[in-house]
C-alpha positions, -999 to 999 in steps of 0.1 A, spaced: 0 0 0 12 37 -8 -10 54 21 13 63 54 -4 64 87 -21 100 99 -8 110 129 -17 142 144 -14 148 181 -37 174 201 -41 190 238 -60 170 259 -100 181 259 -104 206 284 -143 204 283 -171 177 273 -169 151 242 -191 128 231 -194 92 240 -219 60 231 -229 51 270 -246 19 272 -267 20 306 -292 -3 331 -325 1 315 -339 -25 343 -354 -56 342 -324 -73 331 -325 -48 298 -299 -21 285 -301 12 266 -278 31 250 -274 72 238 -249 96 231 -240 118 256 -211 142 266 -187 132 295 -154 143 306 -116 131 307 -123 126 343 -149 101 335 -125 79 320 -109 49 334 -73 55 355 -50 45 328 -19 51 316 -25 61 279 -46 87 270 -58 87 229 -77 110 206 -103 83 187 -102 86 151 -120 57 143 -139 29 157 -160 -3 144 -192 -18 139 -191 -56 149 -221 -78 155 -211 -81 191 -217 -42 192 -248 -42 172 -261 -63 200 -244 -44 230 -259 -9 218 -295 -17 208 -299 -42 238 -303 -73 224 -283 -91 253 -263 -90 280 -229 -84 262 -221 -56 286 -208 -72 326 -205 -40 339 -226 -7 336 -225 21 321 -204 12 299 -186 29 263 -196 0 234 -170 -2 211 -147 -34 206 -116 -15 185 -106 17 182 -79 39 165 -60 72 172 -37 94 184 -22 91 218 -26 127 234 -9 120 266 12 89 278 26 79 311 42 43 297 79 50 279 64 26 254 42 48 238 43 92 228 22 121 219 21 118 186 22 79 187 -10 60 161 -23 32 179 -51 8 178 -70 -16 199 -84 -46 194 -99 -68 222 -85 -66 258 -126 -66 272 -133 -32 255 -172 -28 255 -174 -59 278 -153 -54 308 -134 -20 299 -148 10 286 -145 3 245 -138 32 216 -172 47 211 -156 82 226 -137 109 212 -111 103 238 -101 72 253 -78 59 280 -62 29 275 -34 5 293 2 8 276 1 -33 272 -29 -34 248 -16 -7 224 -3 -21 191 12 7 168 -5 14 135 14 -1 107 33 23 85 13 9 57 -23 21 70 -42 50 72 -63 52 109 -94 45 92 -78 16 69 -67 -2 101 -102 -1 111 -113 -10 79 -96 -44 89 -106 -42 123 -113 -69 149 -128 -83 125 -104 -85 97 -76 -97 127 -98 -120 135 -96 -133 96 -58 -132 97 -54 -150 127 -83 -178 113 -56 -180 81 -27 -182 102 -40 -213 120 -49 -230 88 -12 -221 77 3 -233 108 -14 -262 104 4 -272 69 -27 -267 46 -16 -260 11 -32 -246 -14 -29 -279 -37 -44 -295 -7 -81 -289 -20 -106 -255 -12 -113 -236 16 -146 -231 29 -157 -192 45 -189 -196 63 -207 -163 70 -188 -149 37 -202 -116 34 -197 -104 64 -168 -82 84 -146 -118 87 -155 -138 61 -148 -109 35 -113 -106 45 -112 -143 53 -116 -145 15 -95 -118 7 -64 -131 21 -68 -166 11 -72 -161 -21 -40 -140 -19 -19 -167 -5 -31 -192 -34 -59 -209 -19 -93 -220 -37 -119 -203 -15 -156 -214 -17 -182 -186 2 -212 -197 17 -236 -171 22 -273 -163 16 -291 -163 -19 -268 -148 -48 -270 -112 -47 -235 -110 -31 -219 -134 -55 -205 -103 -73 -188 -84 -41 -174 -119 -27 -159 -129 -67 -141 -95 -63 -125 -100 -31 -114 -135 -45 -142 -165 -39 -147 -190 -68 -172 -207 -61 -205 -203 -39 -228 -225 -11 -258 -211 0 -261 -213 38 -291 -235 38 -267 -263 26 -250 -260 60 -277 -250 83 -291 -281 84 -292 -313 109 -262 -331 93 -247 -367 94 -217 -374 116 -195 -377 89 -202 -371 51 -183 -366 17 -148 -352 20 -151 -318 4 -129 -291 21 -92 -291 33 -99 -263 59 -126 -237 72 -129 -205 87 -163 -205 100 -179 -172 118 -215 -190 122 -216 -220 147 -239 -244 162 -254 -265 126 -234 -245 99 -200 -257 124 -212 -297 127 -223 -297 85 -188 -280 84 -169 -308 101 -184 -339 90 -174 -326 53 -135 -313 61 -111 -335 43 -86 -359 65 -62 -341 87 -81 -305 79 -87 -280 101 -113 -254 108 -109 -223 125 -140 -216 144 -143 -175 156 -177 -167 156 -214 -178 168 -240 -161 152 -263 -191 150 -256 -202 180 -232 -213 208 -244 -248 209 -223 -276 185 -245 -308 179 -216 -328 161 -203 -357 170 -168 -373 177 -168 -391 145 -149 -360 126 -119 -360 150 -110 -393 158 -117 -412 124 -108 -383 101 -80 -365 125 -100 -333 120 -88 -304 139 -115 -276 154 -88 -248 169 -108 -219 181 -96 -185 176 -98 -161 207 -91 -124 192 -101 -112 225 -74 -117 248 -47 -131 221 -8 -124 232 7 -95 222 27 -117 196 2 -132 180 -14 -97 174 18 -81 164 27 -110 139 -15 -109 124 -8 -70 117 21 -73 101 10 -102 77 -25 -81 78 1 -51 61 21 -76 36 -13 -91 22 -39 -64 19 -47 -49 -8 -57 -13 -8 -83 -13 -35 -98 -44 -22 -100 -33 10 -113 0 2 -145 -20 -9 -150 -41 17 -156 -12 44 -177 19 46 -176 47 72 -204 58 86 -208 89 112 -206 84 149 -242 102 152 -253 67 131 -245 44 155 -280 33 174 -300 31 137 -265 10 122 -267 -13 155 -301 -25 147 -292 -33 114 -261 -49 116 -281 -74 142 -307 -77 116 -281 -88 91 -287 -65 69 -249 -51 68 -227 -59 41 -187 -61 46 -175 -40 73 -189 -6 86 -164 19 106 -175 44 127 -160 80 123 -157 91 162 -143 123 154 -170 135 131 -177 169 127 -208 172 142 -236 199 131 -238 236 147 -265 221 171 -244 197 185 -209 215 186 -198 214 224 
């Protein structure tokens, strides 16, 4: 990629900024709004960041229009990544000046996430922004797009070869799976999308996919094991779609499960694993080591490409956020959505 990161640093706020608070609505129930708090509001840590840009996961589609309990303590700033500009530091690790991003650590769960136009932040869960990306491009990618990279570095790690047969994406078109597809293609591989109906098959051929399963092939009560068909899988969906997934991997394949938007249950059986050595290695984005994260963003920098990428995301105002939630949990979100934190907001809202 030709584009540099943007780094600009800035004062700390001296008054209120906006931030997404998700709050006790009773009854076991949430709600969220946009309000204005303070730097003194913010948790006691050690980095304080101007937030260029944040995300739009399912996990925060359901945390800000209260479709569960993702939040375990309130209020709470949703948000499960972020990007910026660190304002003020007290770690020698990182400077004013310094573009960072987030990804994981709790954030919107346990830790208050980057739906703010300031955040604090703990030295140890700061990555710095590749050279290679702009702050909104590394939120282009995302958790989400981390995620994909470290579902293709298990799958490389694991010896699959390109000539070793296709690669199934479950949940194809959305933030993961397009990426998935992306980079697997890039690295050789023969990628087959599952996804719902046709009217992606266009976007998902551009970002690499050959060929096309609609998910009612896999969402389905399956057999313990059936024909050999893939070599590995990155599968976002769970529960059925994961146990048809299985009983069709090839011997010794793997599949890299990250995601469970039809589910958490798995109603497989052994029969995949112990008669066709079938690996299921799930991949934790959340808490990963610092390694792992540092070694996903650097291939993440080597294998994207800019003009594919640049179709994969969106950006979408900060004001958005409560309307794009109840969509994105409706499934009616395409690729991946980032959230411009430091909008410029109209006269009527100016602080």
């Amino acid at each position: 990629m030709a584009t540099t990161a943007t780094v600009s640093s800035s004062d700390p706020p001296s008054g209120p900024f906006h931030a997404l608070l998700i709050e006790d609505a009773g009854s076991r129930k949430t709600k969220s709004s946009i309000q204005q708090i303070t730097v003194d509001d913010l948790p006691p840590h050690e980095v304080l960041i101007k937030v260029a840009y944040s995300t739009l996961n399912y996990k925060d589609g359901l945390a800000v229009a209260g479709k569960g309990r993702i939040c375990r303590t309130l209020p709470m700033v949703g948000g499960i990544d972020l990007s910026g500009t660190v304002v003020e530091s007290q770690s020698s690790k990182f400077q004013k000046g310094d573009a960072v991003l987030v990804n994981g650590f709790g954030l919107s769960e346990t830790q208050w996430g980057g739906y703010s136009e300031y955040a604090k932040m703990k030295p140890e869960w700061l990555v710095p922004v590749p050279k290679e990306f702009s702050l909104e491009q590394a939120m282009g990618i995302g958790t989400a797009g981390y995620t994909s990279m470290l579902c293709v570095n298990a799958i490389r790690d694991h010896g699959v070869k390109p000539e070793d047969g296709p690669i199934l994406v479950t949940g194809a078109s959305g933030g993961v799976g397009s990426v998935a597809i992306h980079l697997l293609s890039k690295l050789g591989y023969d990628v087959e999308a599952s996804t719902g109906g046709s009217a992606n098959h266009d976007y998902l051929k551009s970002l690499g996919a050959s060929s096309f399963l609609d998910r009612s092939d896999l969402d389905r009560d399956s057999k313990p094991l059936e024909k050999e068909v893939w070599a590995a899988a990155v599968d976002s969906v769970g529960s059925k779609t994961l146990a048809s997934v299985l009983s069709q991997t090839k011997y010794g394949g793997l599949v890299a499960a990250c995601g469970l938007v039809g589910g958490m249950d798995l109603p497989s059986s052994v029969a995949p694993f112990i008669l066709r050595g079938v690996t299921l290695q799930g991949i934790d984005s959340v808490m990963a080591p610092m390694a792992k994260r540092e070694k996903a963003w650097k291939d993440l920098a080597e294998l994207m490409d800019a003009k594919i990428l640049s179709e994969i995301y969106k950006v979408e105002p900060f004001s958005q956020l409560p309307f794009l939630a109840d969509q994105i949990v409706k499934g009616e979100i395409k690729g991946r959505v980032v959230i411009d934190v430091g909008q410029n907001y109209p006269a009527s809202q100016k602080l």
